[in-house]
VOVO-26417 format. One line per 3 residues: number of its first residue (from 1); their letters; for each residue x, y, z of C-alpha. Coordinates in nm, 4 decimals. Example, Ala and Ser with C-alpha at 12.3 -4.5 7.8 and 13.67 -1.06 7.14 Angstrom:
BEGIN
1) AS) 1.2300/-0.4500/0.7800  1.3670/-0.1060/0.7140
END
This chain:
BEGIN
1) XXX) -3.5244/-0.7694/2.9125  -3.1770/-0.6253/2.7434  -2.8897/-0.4378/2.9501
4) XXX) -2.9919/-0.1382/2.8160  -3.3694/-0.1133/2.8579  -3.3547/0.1092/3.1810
7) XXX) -3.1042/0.3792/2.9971  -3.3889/0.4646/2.6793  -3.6576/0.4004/2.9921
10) XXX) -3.4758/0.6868/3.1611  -3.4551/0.9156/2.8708  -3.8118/0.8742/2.8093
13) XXX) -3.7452/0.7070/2.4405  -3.9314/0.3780/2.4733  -4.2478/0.5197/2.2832
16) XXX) -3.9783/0.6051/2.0315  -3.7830/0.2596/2.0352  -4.1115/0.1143/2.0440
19) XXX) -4.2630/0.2577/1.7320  -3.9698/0.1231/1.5892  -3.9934/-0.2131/1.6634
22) XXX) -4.1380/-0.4579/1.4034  -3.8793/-0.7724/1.5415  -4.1501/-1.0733/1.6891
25) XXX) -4.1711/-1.0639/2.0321  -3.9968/-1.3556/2.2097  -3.9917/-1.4226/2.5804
28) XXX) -3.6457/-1.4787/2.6946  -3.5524/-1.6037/3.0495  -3.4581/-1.2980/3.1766
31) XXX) -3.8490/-1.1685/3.0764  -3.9823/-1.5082/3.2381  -3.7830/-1.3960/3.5541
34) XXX) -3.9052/-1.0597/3.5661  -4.2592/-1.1241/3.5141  -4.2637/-1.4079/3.8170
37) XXX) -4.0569/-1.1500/4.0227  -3.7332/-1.3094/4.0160  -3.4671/-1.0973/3.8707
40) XXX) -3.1676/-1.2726/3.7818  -2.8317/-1.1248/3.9613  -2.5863/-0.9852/3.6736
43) XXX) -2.2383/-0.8613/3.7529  -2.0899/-0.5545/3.6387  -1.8198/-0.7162/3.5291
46) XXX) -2.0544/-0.9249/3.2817  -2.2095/-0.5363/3.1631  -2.1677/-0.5378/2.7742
49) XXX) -2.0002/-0.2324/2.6205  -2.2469/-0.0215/2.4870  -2.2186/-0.0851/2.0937
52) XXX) -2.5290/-0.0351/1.8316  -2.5762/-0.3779/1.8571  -2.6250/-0.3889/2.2377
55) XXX) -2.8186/-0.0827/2.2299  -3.0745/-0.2115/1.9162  -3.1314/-0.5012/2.1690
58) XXX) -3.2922/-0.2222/2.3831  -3.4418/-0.0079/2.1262  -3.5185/-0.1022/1.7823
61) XXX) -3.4662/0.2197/1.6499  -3.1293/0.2433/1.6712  -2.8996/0.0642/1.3896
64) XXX) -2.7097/-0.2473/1.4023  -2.3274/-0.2937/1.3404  -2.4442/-0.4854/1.0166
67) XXX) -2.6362/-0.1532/0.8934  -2.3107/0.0153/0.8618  -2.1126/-0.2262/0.6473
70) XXX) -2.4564/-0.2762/0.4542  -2.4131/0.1146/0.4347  -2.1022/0.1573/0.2953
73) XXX) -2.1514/-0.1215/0.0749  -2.4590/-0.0230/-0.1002  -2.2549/0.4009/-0.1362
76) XXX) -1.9578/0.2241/-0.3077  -2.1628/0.0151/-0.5151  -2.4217/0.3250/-0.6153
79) XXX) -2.0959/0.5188/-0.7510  -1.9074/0.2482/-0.8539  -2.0437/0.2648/-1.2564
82) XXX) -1.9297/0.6056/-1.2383  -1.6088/0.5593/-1.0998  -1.5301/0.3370/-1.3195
85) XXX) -1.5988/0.5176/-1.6192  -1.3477/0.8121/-1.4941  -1.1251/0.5787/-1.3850
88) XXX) -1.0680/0.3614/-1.6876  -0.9265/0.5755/-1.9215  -0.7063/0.7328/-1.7029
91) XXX) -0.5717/0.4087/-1.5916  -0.5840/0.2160/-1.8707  -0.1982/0.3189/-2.0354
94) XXX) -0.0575/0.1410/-1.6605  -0.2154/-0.1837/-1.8217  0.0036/-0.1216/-2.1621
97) XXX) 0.3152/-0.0080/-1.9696  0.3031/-0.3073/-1.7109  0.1849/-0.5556/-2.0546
100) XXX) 0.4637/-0.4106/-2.2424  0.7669/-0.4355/-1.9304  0.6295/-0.8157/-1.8825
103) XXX) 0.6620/-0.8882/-2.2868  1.0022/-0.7070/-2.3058  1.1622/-0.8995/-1.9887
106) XXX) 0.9995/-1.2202/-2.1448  1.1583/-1.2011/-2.4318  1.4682/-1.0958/-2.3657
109) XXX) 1.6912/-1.4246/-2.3330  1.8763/-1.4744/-2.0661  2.2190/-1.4336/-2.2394
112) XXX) 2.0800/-1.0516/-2.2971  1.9387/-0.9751/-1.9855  2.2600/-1.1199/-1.7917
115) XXX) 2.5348/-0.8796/-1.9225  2.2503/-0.6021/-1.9527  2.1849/-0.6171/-1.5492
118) XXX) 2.5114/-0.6224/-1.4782  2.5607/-0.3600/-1.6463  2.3029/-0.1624/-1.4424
121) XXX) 2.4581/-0.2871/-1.1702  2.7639/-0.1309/-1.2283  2.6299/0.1847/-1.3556
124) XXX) 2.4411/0.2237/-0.9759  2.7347/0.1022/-0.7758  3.0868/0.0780/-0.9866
127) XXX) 3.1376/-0.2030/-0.7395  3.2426/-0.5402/-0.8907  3.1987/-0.7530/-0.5992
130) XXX) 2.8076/-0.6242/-0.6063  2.8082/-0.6898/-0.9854  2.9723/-1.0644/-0.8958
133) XXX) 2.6767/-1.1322/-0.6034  2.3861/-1.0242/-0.8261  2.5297/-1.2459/-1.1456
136) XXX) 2.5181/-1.5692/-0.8785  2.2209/-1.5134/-0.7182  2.0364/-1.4550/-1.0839
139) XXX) 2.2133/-1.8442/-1.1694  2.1173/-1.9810/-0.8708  1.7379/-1.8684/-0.9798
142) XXX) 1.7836/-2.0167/-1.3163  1.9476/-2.3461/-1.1973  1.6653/-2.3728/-0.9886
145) XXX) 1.4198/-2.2487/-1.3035  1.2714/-1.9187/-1.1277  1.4327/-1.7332/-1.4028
148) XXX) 1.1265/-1.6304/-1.5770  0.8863/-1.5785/-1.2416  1.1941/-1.3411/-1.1137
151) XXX) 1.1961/-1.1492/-1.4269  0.8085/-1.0718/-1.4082  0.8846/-0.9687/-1.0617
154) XXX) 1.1418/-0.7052/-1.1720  0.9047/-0.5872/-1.4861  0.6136/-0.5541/-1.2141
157) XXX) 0.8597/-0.3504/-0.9750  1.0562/-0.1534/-1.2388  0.7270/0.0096/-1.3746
160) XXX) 0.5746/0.0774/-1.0516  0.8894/0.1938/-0.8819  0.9572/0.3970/-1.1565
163) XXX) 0.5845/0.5453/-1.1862  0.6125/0.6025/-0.7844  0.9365/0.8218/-0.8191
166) XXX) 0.7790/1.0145/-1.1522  0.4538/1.0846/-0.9585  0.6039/1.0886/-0.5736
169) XXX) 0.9106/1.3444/-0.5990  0.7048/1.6155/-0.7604  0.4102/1.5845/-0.4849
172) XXX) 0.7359/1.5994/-0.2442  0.8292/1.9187/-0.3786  0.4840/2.0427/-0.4189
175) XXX) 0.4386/1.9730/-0.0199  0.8197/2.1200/0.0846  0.7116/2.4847/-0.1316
178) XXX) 0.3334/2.4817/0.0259  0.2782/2.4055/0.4426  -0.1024/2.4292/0.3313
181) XXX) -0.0232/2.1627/0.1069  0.1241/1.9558/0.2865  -0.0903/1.9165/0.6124
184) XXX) -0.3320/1.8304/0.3754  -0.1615/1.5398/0.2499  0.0162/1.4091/0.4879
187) XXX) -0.3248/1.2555/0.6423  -0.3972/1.1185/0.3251  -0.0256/0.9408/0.3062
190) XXX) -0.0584/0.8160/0.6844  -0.4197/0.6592/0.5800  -0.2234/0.4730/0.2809
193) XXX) 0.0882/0.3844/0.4931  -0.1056/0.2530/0.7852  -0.3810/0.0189/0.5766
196) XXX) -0.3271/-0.3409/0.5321  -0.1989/-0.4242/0.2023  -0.4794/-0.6635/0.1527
199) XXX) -0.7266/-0.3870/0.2040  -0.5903/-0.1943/-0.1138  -0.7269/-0.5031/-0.3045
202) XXX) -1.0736/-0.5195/-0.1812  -1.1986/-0.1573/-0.3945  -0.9908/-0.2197/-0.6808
205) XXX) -1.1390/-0.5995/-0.7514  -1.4752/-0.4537/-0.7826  -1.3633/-0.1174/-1.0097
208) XXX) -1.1317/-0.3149/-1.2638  -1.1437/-0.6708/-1.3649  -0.9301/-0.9416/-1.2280
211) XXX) -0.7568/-0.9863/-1.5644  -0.6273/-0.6104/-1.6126  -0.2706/-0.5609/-1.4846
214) XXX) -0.3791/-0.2033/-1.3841  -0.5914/-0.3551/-1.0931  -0.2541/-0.4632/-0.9168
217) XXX) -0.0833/-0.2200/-1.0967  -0.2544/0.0710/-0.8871  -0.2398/-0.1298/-0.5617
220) XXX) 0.1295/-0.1186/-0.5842  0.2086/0.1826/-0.6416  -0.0726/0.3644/-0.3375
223) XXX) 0.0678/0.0883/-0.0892  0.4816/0.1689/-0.2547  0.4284/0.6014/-0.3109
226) XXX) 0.4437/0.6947/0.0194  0.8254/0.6684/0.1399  0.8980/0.8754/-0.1856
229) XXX) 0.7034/1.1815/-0.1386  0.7370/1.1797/0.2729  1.1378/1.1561/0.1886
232) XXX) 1.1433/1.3942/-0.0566  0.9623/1.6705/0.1345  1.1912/1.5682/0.4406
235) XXX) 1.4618/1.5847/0.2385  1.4305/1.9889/0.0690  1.2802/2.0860/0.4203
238) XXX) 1.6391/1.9959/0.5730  1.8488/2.1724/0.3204  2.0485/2.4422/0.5241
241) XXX) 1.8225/2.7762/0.5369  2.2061/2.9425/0.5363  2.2461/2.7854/0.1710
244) XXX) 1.8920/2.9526/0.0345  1.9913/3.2753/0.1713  2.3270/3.2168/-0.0023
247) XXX) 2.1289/3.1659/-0.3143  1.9066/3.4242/-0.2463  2.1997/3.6567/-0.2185
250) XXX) 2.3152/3.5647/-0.5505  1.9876/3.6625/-0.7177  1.8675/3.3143/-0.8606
253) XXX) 1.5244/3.2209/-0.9036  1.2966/2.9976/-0.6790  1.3157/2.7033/-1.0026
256) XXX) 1.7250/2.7803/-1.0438  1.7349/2.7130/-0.6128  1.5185/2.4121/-0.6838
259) XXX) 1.7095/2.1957/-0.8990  2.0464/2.4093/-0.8376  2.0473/2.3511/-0.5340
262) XXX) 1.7802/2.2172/-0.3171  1.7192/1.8666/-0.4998  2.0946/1.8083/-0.5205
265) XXX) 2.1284/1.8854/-0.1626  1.8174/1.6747/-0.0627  1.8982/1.3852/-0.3191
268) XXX) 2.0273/1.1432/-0.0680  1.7220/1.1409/0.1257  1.4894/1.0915/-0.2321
271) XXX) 1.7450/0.8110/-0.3452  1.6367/0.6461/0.0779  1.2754/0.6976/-0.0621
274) XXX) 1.3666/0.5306/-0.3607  1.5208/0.2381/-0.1983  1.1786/0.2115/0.0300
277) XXX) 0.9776/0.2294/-0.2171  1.1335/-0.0471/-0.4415  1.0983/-0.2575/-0.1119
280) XXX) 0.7662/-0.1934/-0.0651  0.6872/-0.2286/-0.3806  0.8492/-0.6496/-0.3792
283) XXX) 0.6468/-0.6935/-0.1102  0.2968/-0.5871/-0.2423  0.3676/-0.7751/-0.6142
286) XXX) 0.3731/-1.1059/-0.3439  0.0636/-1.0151/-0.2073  -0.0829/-0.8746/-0.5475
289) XXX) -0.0694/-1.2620/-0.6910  -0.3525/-1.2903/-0.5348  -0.5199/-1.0490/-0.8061
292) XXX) -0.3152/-1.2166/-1.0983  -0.0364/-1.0766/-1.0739  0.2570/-1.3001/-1.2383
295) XXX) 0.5567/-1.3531/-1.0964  0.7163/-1.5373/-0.7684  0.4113/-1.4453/-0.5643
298) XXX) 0.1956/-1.6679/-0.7753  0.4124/-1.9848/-0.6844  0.4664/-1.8737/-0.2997
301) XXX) 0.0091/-1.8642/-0.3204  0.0385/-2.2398/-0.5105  0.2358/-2.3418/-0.2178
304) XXX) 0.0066/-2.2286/-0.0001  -0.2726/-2.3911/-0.1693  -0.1189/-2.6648/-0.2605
307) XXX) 0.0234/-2.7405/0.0735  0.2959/-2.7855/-0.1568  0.6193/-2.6945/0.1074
310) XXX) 0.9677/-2.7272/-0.1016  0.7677/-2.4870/-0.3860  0.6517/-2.2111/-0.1474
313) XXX) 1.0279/-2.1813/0.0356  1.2215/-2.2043/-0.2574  1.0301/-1.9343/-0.4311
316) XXX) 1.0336/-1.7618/-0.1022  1.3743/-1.7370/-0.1250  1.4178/-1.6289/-0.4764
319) XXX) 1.2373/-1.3080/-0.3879  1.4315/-1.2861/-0.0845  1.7312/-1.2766/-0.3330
322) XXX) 1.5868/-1.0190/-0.5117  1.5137/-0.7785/-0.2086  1.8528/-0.8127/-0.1391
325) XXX) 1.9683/-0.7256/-0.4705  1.7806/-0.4563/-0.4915  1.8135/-0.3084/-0.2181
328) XXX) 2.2407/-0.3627/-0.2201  2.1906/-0.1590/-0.5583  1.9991/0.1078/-0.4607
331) XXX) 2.2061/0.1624/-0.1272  2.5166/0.1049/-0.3270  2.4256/0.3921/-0.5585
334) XXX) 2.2992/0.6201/-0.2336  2.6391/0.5675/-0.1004  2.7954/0.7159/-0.4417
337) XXX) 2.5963/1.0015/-0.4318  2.6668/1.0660/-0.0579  3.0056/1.0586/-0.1676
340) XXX) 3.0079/1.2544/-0.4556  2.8064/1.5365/-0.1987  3.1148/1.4668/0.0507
343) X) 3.3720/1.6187/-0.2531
END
């Protein structure tokens, strides 16, 4: 006899779970006790929660927890062939761009690629000191030969970053100009900010093959998009309504206000997104190495494997080096244009 038997009893379903039911018929203790009289004593506080398994133990008819996954399985797989034909095309130039950014970093010797980050460095922050950290830390990963693995780290990150902020600041602005707009996004950006970064993988792996670069590619870049676009709507909503009406007052158009005035005035909250967004985006190329993604992920998942301890920290701390150059660069260059606002 389950829990539940006296509820669909009650409701006057049991002809209905009945019909249902094509399971063998077992005798279980509890049916041995109730048939000799004997009712065994349950507490309430051993009363199971009422889920579709529970209740299918009473009725037949209704569905089991497994029915659901087996559900949503079998839709994703029905529409997968045609998802993937839309899909490919359209996604297929993030393979060339992320191919390409990993061939150009490879080849670029390191006597090249010193001087020319530094440079960037310097460019972002016109701090020497910051220039001076980044050189060591980048020596330290070559003495220690990570110097390739960290370069296809900042080819995976450049791309994406850069393919967040192209695609993320004009949704921002889109959402600032339209309310409509943007309570119908913002669900959709707290579904992508709140889901487990392994979760991103699980769709993807069966849409694209493991070998295409756009597979982690597109992982990146949903789990790394949000803090751009939420910033950058935050960011033109907070410009001082007194400075529009100013602008208003002086006749100029609702694209002169935008870049005139609004995006200069919101820019250090897009250059925070910015910074966010490269962070999030170093931590989803570790967890995209899983999917074949190159770089110091794949030796932090060999140490893991491998059981393989001095590999997995060292490379562990190579691309904690490289979060905190990056993100000394990028807040480095949001303090210069905080200061430039400040004059």
């Amino acid at each position: 006899m389950a829990t539940y038997d006296g509820l669909f009893d009650a409701l006057g379903l049991r002809e209905w779970c009945d019909a249902s039911d094509t399971r063998k018929t077992t005798t279980s203790m509890a049916d041995l006790l109730a048939s000799t009289g004997k009712v065994e004593e349950t507490s309430i506080l051993d009363l199971p929660f009422p889920s579709l398994d529970a209740l299918n133990d009473a009725c037949a008819a209704v569905i089991e927890s497994r029915d659901v996954t087996k559900g949503v399985e079998n839709g994703f797989l029905a529409i997968k062939d045609t998802l993937r034909v839309v899909l490919d095309p359209l996604t297929q130039p993030l393979s060339w761009i992320l191919d390409g950014a990993l061939a150009t970093f490879e080849v670029i010797p390191w006597f090249f690629m010193f001087p020319l980050l530094a440079l960037v460095v310097w460019f972002a922050s016109k701090s020497l000191r910051l220039v001076g950290f980044v050189m060591v830390c980048l020596v330290f990963l070559a003495f220690v030969d990570l110097y390739d693995h960290a370069m296809q780290t900042l080819a995976i990150i450049f791309v994406c970053a850069f393919l967040c902020v192209v695609f993320g600041v004009p949704i921002g602005i889109a959402m600032s100009r339209n309310n409509r707009l943007q309570r119908a996004i913002i669900p959709v950006l707290d579904m992508l900010q709140t889901l487990p970064p392994f979760v991103y993988l699980i769709p993807l792996i069966f849409l694209f093959s493991v070998t295409e670069p756009k597979l982690y590619g597109i992982a990146i870049i949903l789990y790394a998009i949000v803090p751009v676009i939420r910033l950058t709507d935050l960011g033109i909503r907070l410009v001082d309504k007194d400075v529009i009406e100013a602008a208003d007052s002086f006749g100029m158009t609702d694209r002169q206000k935008l870049f005139g005035v609004q995006i200069p005035l919101a820019l250090p909250n897009i250059m925070a997104g910015v910074n966010q967004t490269i962070m999030m985006s170093l931590a989803m190329v570790v967890i995209a190495s899983l999917v074949s993604a190159p770089g110091l992920g794949v030796l932090v998942l060999r140490g893991i494997r491998n059981l393989e301890l001095g590999v997995g920290l060292v490379s562990g701390l190579g691309i904690v080096l490289l979060a905190i150059i990056l993100d000394r660069v990028t807040k480095a260059a949001l303090d210069r244009v905080n200061a430039a606002q400040k004059h």
